[in-house]
N, C-alpha and C positions, 0 to 999 in steps of 0.2 A: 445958178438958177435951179431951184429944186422941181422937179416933175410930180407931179399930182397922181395918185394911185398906185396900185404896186408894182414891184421890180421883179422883173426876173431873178432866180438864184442864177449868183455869180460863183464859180465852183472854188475859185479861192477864197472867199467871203468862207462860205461855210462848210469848206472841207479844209483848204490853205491852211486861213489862220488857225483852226483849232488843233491841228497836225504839229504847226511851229510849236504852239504851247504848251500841246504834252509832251515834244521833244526837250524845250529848256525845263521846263515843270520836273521833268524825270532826272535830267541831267543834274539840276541844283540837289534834289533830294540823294543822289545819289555819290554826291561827294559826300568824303569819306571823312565827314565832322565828326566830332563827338564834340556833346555838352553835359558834363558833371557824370564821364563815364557813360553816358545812354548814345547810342547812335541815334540818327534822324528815321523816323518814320520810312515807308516806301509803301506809300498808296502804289496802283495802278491809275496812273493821272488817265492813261487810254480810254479808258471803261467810261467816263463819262461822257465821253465823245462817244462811242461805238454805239454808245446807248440812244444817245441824240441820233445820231444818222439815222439809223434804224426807224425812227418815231417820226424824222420830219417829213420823209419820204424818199420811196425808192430812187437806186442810182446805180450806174454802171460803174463809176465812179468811187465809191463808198470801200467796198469791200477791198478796192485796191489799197485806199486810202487805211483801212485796217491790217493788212495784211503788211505793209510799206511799217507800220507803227509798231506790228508786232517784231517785225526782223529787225528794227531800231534798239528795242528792250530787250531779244535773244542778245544781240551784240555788245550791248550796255552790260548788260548781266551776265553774262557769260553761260547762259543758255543754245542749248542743239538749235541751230537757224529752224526757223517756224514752229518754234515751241510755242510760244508765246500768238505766234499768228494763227495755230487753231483756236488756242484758248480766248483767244477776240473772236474768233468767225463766229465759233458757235453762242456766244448771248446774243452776235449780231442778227444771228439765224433765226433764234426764237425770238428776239422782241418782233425781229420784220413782220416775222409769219401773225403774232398776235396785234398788229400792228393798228389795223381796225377796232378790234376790241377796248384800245390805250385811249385810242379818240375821244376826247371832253371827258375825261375822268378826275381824278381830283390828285392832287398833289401827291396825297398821301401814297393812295392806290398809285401812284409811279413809281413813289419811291419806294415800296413794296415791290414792283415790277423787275428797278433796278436793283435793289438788294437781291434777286431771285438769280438776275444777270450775273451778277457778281458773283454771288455763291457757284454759278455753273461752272465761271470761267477760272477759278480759283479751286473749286472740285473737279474741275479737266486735267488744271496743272497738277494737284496735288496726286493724283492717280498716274498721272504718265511720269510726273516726278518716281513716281512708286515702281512705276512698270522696269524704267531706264535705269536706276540704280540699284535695286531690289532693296530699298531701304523707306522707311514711311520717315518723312520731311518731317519737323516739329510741328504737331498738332495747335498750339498757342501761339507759333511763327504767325502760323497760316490765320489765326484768327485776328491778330492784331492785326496783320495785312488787310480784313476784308471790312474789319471794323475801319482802319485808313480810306481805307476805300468807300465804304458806302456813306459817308461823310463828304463825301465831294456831289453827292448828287444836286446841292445847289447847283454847282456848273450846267451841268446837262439839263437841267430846269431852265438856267438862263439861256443856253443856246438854242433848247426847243423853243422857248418863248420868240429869239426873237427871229429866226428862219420858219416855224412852222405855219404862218400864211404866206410866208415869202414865195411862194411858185406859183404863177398866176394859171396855170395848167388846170390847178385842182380844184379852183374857182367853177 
């Protein structure tokens, strides 16, 4: 029997399942294929989730769920544990803060937003990358990575779509 009006956020709904996805999401990219010589791509599947959180609305919740993602990919990668979990925090930090401003804007202007994300949390690693080994990372590493990455922002389009009326709070 379907109920009439909106639902509360259920926090596995829109924290859970998108958490599993970039877990297998990373995991699959990250086997060690090759095709015709080229390895596989390695977006940060993360980012379009952190980016969604951030947008649908505040949580106590969220930043665990960030933090949980990033020590996933330090471990996966073989990354210093919470490498990876500042470089989530902080796009999580700015999109929250400008979070208002995002409100009924257009597609575009997001994914402007979220490319801005990206470039933060990929310009955190690449400097603390710098800091920790005293050696600067491949500059066109780093750029196919963010160009992988800011190509997923349909995801985080569809997950904002379809949780951000979902919290009957903000009604």
């Amino acid at each position: 029997m379907s109920k009439g009006g909106a639902q509360p956020l259920a926090p596995w709904r829109w924290l859970g399942v998108p958490m599993l996805q970039v877990v297998l999401a990373t995991f699959l990219l990250a086997l060690p294929l090759r095709f015709w010589g080229l390895s596989l791509p390695e977006p940060v599947f993360a980012l379009p989730v952190v980016y969604a959180w951030a947008v649908i609305r505040p949580s106590m919740l969220a930043p665990v769920g960030v933090m949980l993602m990033g020590f996933y990919l330090d471990l996966l990668w073989g990354n210093p544990l919470g490498f990876w979990a500042v470089c989530l925090l902080l796009p999580y930090g700015l999109v929250l803060s400008g979070r208002a401003m995002l409100a009924g804007q257009s597609r575009l202007f997001m994914w402007a937003w979220y490319s801005a994300a990206t470039a933060l949390a990929l310009g955190a690693g690449y400097i603390f990358t710098m800091l920790d080994t005293q050696n600067a990372p491949s500059p066109v590493s780093v750029g196919w990575q963010f160009l992988a990455t800011v190509v997923l922002y349909p995801f985080a389009d569809r997950l904002i779509d379809l949780f951000e009326d979902a919290d009957v709070r903000v009604r």
